[in-house]
C-alpha positions as CSV (number, residue, x, y, z in Angstrom):
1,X,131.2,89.8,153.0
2,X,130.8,86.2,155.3
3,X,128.4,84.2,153.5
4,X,126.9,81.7,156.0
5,X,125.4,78.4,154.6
6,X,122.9,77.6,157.4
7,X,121.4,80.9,157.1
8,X,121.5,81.6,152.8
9,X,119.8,77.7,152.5
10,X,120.9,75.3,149.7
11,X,120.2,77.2,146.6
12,X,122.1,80.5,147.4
13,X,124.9,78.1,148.8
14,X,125.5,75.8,145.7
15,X,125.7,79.3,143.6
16,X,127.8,80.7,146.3
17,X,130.4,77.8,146.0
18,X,130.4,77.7,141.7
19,X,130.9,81.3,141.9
20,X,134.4,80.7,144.4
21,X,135.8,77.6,143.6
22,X,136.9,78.3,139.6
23,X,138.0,77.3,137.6
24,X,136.4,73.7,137.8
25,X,137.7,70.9,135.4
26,X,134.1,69.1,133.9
27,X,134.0,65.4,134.4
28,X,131.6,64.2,131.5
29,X,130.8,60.8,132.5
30,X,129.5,58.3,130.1
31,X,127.8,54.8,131.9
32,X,125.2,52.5,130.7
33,X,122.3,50.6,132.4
34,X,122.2,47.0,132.6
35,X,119.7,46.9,129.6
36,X,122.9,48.7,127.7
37,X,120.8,52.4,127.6
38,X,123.7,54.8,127.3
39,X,123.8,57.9,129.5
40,X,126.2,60.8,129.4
41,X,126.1,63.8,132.0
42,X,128.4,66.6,132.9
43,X,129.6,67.4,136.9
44,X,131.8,70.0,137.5
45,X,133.2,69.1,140.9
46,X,135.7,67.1,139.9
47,X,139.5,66.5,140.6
48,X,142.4,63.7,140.8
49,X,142.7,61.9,143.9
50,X,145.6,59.4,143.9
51,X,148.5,58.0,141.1
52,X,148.9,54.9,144.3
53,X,146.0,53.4,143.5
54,X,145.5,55.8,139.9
55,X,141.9,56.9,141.3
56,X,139.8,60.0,140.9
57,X,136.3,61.7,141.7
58,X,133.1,63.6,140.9
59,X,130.4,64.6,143.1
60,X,126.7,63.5,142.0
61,X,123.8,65.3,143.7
62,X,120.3,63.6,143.5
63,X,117.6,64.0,141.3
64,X,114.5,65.3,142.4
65,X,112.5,63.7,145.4
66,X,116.2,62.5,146.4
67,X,117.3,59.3,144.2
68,X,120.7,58.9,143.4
69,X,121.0,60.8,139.1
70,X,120.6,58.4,136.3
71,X,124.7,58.2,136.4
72,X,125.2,56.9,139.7
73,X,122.5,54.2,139.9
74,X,124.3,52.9,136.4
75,X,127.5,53.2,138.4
76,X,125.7,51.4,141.3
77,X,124.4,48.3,139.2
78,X,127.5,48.3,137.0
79,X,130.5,49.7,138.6
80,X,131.7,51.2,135.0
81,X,132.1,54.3,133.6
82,X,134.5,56.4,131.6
83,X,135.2,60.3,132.4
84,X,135.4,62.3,129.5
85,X,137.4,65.7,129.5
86,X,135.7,68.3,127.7
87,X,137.6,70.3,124.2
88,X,136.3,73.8,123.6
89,X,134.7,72.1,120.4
90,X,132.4,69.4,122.2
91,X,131.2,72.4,124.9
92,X,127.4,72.8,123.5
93,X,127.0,69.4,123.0
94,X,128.3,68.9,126.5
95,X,125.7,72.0,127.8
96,X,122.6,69.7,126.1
97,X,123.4,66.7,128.2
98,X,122.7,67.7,131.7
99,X,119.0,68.2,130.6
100,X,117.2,65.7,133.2
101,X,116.3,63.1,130.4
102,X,114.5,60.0,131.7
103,X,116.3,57.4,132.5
104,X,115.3,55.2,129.6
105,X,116.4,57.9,127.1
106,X,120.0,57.1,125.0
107,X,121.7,60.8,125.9
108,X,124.4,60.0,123.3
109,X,121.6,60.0,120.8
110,X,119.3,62.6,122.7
111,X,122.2,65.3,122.8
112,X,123.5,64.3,118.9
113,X,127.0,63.1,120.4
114,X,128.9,60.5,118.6
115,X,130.6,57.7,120.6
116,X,133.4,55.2,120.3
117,X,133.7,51.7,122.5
118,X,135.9,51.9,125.9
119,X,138.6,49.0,125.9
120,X,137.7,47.2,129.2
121,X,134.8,48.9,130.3
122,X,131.3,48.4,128.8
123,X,130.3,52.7,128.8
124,X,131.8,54.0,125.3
125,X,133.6,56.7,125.5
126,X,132.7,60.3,123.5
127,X,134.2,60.1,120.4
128,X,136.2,63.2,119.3
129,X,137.5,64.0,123.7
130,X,141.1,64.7,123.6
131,X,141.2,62.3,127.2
132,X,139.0,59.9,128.6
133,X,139.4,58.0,131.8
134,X,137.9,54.0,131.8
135,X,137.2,53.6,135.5
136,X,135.7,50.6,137.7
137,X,134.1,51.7,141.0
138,X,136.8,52.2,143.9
139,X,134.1,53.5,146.4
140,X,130.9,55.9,146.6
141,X,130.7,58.1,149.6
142,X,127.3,58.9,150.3
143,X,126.6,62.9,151.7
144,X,124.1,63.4,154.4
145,X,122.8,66.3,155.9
146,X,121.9,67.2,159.8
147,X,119.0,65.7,159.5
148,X,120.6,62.4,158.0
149,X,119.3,62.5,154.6
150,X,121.8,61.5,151.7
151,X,122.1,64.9,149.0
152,X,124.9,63.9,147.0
153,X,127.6,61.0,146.7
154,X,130.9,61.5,145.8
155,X,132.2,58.7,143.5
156,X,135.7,57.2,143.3
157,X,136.9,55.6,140.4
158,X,139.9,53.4,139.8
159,X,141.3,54.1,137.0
160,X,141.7,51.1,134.6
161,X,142.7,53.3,131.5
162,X,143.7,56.7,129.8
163,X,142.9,57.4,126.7
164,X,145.0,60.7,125.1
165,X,144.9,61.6,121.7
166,X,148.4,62.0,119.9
167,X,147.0,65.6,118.7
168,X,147.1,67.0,122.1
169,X,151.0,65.2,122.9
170,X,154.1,68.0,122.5
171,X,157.5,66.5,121.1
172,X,158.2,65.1,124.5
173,X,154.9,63.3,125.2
174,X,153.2,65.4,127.6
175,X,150.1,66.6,127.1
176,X,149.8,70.4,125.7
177,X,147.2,72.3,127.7
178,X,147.0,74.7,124.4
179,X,146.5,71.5,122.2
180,X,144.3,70.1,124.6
181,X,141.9,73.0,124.4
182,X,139.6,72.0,127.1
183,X,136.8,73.9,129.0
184,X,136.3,74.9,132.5
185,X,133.0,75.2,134.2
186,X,132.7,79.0,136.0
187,X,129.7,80.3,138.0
188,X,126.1,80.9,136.6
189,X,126.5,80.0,132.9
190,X,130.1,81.2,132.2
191,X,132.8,78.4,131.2
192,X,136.4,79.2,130.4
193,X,139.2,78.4,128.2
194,X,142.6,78.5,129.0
195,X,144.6,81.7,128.5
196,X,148.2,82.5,129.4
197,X,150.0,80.0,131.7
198,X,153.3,80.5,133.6
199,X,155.8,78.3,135.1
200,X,157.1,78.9,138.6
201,X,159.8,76.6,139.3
202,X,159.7,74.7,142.9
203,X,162.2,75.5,145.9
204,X,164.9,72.7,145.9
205,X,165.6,70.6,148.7
């Protein structure tokens, strides 16, 4: 099949792309308003950017009637926020926060997840994620489309932080993607664990 985006609209599109691009690594950010109101959302497209500057990014569409999502105005007002990776144990919890709460609602509270304080950045960070990432603003790209209207914002984080929990750590320090246990986000409603890995060793030089 060719699957043209012009043609199938937006809605068909954005299914079209969760479908192809798997697995996705979630991004569950946590921020807070400048009145200290926590929120904590999932987003899906999500990846590493740099080590030189230690940066990384998630892509935020717009809420309804096209304002930036509750995550990136805090991110806006505050430049803070912490990106939690997601364990197979925290996945429900994680599914209940990207309900479209109002903006004045505490999500941590709303959804019935516990937190634990960041240690530079104001967001807390969900208690019981293998890995989280305290992050200061680096940049936020706004999206437009033809007709210049802004439908999404990718946001790039410096990374001030990494928090990984000893359980997940093999003898040698590295982090054990078995240990670590974490989720991927699929299309429709399907998310993934991982299964077998292999190793395939690079050409030398």
């Amino acid at each position: 099949m060719i699957f043209d985006p012009l043609a199938e609209g937006k809605k068909a599109t954005y299914f079209k792309m969760i479908e192809c691009i798997v697995p996705r690594p979630i991004a569950w950010v946590s921020t807070q308003n400048k009145d200290g109101i926590k929120n904590l959302a999932p987003f899906s497209f999500f990846t590493g950017v740099t080590s030189t500057p230690a940066t990384l990014l998630f892509c935020c569409g717009n809420k309804r009637g096209g304002v930036p999502k509750d995550t990136v105005a805090n991110i806006i007002d505050t430049g803070e926020f912490v990106v939690n990776i997601v364990p197979h144990s925290l996945c429900q919890a994680m599914v209940k926060t990207s309900a479209p709460y109002p903006a004045d609602i505490d999500e941590f509270e709303a959804a019935g997840v516990n937190f634990c304080p960041s240690k530079d950045v104001g967001p807390p960070r969900v208690k019981g994620a293998p890995i989280a990432f305290e992050c200061t603003r680096y940049a936020i790209q706004e999206i437009k489309d033809d007709a210049e209207r802004v439908t999404s914002r990718i946001v790039i984080g410096r990374i001030q932080l990494i928090h990984v929990d000893d359980a997940v750590l093999d003898s040698e320090g590295r982090v054990d993607v078995r240990r670590l246990d974490t989720v991927s986000r699929l299309g429709g409603q399907a998310y993934g664990q991982i299964g077998d890995t292999f190793e395939v060793p690079r050409p030398l030089a």
